[in-house]
DRENRO-652212 format. One line per field, with one value per residue (C-alpha): x, z, y. Coordinates in steps of 0.2 Angstrom, whole numbers, plus 5000, padded with zeros to 4 digits. Layout:
BEGIN
xx	X,... $
zz	Z,... $
yy	Y,... $
***
This chain:
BEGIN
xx	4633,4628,4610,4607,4613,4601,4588,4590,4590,4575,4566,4570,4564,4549,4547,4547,4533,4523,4526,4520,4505,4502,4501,4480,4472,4485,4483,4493,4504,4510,4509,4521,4532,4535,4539,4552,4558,4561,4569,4581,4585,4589,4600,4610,4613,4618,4631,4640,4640,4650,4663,4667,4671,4681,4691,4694,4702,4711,4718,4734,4737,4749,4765,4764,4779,4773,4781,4783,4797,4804,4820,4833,4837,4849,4837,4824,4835,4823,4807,4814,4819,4803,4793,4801,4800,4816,4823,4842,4856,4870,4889,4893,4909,4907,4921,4917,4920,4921,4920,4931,4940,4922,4928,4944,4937,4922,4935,4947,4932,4923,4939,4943,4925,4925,4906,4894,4893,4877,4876,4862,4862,4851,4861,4877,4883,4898,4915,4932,4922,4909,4920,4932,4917,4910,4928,4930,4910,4915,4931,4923,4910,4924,4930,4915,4911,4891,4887,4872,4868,4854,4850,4837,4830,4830,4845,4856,4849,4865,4873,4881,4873,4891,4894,4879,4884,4901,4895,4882,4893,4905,4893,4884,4866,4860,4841,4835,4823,4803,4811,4800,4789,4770,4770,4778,4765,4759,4779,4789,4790,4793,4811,4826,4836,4846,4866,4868,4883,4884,4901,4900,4885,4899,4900,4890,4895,4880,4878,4877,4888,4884,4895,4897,4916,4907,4911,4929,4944,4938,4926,4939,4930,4912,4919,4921,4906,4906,4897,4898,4894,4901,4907,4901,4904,4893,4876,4869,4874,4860,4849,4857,4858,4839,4836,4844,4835,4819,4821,4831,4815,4802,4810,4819,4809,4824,4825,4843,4849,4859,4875,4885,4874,4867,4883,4882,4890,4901,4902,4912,4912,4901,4889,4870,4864,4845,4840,4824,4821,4801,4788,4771,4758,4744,4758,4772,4788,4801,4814,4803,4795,4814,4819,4804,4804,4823,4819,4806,4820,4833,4840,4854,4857,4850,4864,4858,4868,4856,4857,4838,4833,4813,4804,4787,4775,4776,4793,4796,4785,4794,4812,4804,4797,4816,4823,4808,4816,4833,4840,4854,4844,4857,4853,4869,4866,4874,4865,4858,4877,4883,4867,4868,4848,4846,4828,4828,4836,4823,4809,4817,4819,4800,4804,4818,4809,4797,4812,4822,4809,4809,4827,4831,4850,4852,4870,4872,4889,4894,4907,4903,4888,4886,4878,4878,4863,4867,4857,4867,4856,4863,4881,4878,4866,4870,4858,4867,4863,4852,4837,4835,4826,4810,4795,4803,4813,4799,4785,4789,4807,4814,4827,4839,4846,4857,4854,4872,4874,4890,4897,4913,4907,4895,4907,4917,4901,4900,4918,4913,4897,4908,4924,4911,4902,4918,4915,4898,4886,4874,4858,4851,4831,4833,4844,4832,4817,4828,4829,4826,4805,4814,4822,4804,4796,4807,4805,4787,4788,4799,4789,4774,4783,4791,4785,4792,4810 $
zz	5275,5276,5284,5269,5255,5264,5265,5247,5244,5251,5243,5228,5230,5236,5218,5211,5221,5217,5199,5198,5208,5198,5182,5180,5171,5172,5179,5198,5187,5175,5190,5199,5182,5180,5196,5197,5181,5186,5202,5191,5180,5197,5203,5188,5189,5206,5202,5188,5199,5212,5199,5191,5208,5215,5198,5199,5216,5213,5197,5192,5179,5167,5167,5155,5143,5130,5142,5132,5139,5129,5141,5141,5151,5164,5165,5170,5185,5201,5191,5184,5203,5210,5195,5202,5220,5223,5225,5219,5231,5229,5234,5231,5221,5209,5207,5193,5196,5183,5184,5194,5200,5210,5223,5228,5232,5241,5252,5254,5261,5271,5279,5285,5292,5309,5314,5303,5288,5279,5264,5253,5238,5227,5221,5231,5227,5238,5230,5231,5233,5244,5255,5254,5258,5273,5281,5278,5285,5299,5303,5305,5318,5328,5326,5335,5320,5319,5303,5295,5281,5272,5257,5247,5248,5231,5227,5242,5240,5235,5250,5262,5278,5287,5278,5284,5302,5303,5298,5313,5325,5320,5325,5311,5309,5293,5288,5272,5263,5258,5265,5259,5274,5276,5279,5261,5251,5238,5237,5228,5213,5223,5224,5234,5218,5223,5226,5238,5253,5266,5274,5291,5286,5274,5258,5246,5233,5221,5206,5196,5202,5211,5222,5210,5206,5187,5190,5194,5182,5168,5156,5148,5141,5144,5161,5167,5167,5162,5177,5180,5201,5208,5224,5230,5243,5250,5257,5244,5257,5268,5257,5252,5271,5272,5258,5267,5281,5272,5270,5283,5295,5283,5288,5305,5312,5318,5316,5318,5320,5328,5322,5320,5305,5300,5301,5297,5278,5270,5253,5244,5225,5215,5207,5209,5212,5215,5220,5213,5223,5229,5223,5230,5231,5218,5207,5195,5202,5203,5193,5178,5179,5179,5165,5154,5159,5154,5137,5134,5139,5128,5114,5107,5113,5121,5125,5134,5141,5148,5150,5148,5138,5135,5135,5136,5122,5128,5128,5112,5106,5117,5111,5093,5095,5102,5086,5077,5086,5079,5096,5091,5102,5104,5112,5119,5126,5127,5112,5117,5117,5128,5138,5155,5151,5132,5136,5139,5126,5115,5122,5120,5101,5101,5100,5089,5072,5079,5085,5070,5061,5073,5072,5088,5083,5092,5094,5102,5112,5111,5120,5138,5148,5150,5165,5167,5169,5163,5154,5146,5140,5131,5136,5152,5163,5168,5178,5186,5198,5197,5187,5170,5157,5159,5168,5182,5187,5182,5191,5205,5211,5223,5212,5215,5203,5203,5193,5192,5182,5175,5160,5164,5171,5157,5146,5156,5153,5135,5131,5138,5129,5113,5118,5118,5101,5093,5096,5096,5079,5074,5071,5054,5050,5033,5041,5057,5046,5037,5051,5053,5059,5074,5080,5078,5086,5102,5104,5102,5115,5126,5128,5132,5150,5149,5164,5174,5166 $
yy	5002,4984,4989,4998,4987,4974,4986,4991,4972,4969,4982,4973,4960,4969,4977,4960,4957,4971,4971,4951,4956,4971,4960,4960,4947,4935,4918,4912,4902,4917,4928,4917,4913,4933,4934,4920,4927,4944,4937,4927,4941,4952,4935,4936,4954,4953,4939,4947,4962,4952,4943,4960,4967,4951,4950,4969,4969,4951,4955,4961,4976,4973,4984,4998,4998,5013,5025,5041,5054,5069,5066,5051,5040,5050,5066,5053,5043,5047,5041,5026,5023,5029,5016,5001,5007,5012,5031,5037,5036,5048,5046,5027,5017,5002,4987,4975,4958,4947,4928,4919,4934,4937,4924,4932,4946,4938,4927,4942,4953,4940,4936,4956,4956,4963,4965,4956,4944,4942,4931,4927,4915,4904,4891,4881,4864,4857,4858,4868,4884,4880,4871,4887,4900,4886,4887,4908,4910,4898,4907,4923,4918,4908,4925,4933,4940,4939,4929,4925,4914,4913,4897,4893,4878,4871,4879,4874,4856,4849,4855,4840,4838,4840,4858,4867,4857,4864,4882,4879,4872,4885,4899,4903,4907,4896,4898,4889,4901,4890,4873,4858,4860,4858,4876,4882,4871,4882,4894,4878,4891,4906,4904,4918,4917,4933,4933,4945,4949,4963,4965,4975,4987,4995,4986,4975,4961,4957,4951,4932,4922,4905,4896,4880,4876,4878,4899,4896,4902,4913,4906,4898,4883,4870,4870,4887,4900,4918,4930,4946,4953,4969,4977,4994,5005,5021,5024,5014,5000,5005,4998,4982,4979,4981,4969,4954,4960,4957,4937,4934,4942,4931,4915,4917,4933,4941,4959,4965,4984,4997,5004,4988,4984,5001,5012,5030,5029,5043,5045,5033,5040,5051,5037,5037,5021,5014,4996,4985,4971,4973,4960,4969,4958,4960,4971,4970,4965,4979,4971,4971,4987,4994,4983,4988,5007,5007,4999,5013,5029,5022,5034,5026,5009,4996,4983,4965,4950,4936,4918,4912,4927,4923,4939,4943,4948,4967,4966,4960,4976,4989,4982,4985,5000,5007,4998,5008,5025,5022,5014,5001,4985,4969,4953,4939,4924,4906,4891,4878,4870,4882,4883,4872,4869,4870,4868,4885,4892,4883,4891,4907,4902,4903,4923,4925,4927,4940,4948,4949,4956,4970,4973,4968,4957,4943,4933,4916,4911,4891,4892,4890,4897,4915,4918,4939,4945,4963,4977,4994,5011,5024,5019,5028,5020,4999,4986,4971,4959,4942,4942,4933,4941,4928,4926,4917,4931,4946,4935,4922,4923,4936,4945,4960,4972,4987,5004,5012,5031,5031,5032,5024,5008,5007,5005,4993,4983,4987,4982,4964,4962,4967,4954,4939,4943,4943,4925,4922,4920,4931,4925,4930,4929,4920,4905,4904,4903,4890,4879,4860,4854,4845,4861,4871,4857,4857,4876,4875,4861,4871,4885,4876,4877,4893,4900,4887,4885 $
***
């Protein structure tokens, strides 16, 4: 193939040749001029011909979000799950954990480990919870229990030389996911923000919650977060057992199996579950095609709750457009006083009045931090788990998030989203057009550096 494309080239240039000395009655010097000329003119060509092909292969195509279906949003389950590179898995049981009832269960189930612990989590700051989960982790691998622990490296910062030392010495395996190293020059904004344990092959908590004290009691006040994870049970394990596997391999290299961490599951319940978790190089992330896909199947509502809300411009048209089809589109997040980076929330203020005019309603929560990150369709089909509704999560950090089919725990979700707007305030487009120059200027500021928020 190469031999020929040089032939061919040759040839070229041969032409150019014969055509400059086929130019009668012309001087050397304009017979050399329409030459070079020519040749230039072929140079050019050439080049753009090689740009067009680099930037075609090297570029990334935008996710499609005008996704038209005559079916909703349960009749269209295996391709939403196929879109974000996923398939639906049968048989499994949900537990919702809200707020700091999420480390009860964590330290009950760690602690009736028997085989394996596997932990994942983006952010861990030393304090009566982490010290609690370091002595239940190190327990269960004095225990012979195998545990392994994986941290990323910005996030588990904070953590005390001594408490990743007593894990160790305890017999657990600690990796720290893109640690400031030579080697991860280039991945500082790549980031393993998921929060993610496997217990035995058998079960799975996952969800939003960090271990900072700040997620203890129940989002009573400033000083107590509200978060939402979830337990499941079922073969949907399986695959939550191969995404651990994933990171942990990319940092330690160890590739663990067998029965003791893949067991053969039964069913657990009757739900359909899928998982998006994949980031293909050169490709939309799976966590956004699914959220954008689900906006486009919804029929009667779209319900979010999500902490650094900043969606994209394609977003913002397909949330529209449901509005346009009579789907009821609400939006709840924490203000910038109940934000724990107000910077954030003022660069997702950059959105709101395109989104009002949209119809999409919009309600800010001052009263502590509201850390879910949860979506509901149609009162029927629910996504939890760890990504924010921004770039950051749709284009750089590793995210996980759980598709669940079912009524029933949709409208466990529902009844929350509906507890905190009850005390949150509606944002009106008349008053936010209303608002102060120094609050326009810090949102146009803000989002200057959106995509790294």
């Amino acid at each position: 193939m190469f031999l020929e494309r040089d032939l061919n080239f040759v040839g070229t240039a041969g032409l150019l040749r014969a055509a400059a000395a086929r130019h009668n009655g012309g001087s050397q010097e304009e017979n050399s001029l329409l030459y070079w000329s020519l040749w230039g003119v072929a140079s050019a060509a050439l080049i753009a011909l090689l740009v067009s092909v680099i930037w075609s292969i090297r570029r990334r195509r935008d996710v499609v979000l005008r996704v038209r279906s005559t079916a909703g949003i349960e009749q269209s389950l295996p391709s939403l799950a196929g879109l974000a590179l996923g398939g639906v898995v049968h048989g499994n049981s949900v537990e919702l954990l809200e707020n700091g009832r999420y480390f009860d269960v964590l330290l009950e189930r760690i602690g009736a480990a028997r085989y394996s612990v596997h932990f994942e989590t983006f952010l861990w700051k030393d304090g009566t919870i982490g010290s609690r989960l370091a002595e239940a982790l190190s327990q269960r691998a004095r225990a012979g229990v195998r545990v392994r622990v994986l941290l990323d490296a910005n996030g588990a910062k904070s953590v005390a030389p001594q408490t990743l030392v007593q894990m160790r010495e305890a017999g657990c395996s600690v990796l720290m996911f893109h640690d400031n190293s030579w080697r991860n020059i280039g991945l500082f904004n790549d980031r393993d923000h998921r929060k993610l344990v496997v217990i035995d092959g058998r079960e799975a908590l996952l969800g939003g919650h960090c271990i900072v004290d700040t997620w203890l009691g129940d989002a009573e006040d400033h000083r107590h977060n509200a978060d939402i994870s979830v337990r499941v049970q079922g073969p949907i394990v399986t695959l939550l057992q191969g995404v651990f596997s994933e990171n942990w391999i990319g940092e330690g290299s160890e590739l663990f199996g067998g029965e003791e961490f893949f067991p053969r599951l039964a069913d657990a319940g009757a739900l359909a579950m899928h998982v998006a978790y994949l980031k293909p190089e050169g490709s939309p992330s799976a966590v956004k095609i699914l959220h954008h896909t689900a906006i486009c199947l919804a029929r009667q509502r779209i319900w979010i709750q999500n902490p650094y809300f900043i969606p994209q411009p394609a977003a913002i048209d397909a949330l529209g457009e449901a509005v346009q089809r009579g789907v009821d589109v609400r939006v709840l997040m924490p203000s910038t006083s109940g934000s724990d980076n107000p910077m954030v929330q003022h660069a997702g203020h950059r959105n709101f009045e395109k989104l009002l005019r949209c119809g999409v309603r919009l309600f800010e929560y001052p009263h502590t931090l509201l850390h879910q990150k949860v979506m509901t369709v149609d009162g029927i089909w629910s996504a939890v788990g760890s990504s924010n509704f921004d770039d950051r999560s749709f284009e750089s950090n590793d995210e996980l998030t759980l598709g669940i089919l079912d009524a029933g725990f949709a409208g466990q979700l529902d009844a929350i989203f509906e507890r905190y707007v009850a005390r949150a305030e509606e944002v009106e487009l008349e008053a936010w057009r209303r608002r102060g120059a120094w609050h326009k200027l810090k949102d146009n500021a803000a989002y200057l550096f959106h995509e790294l928020l």
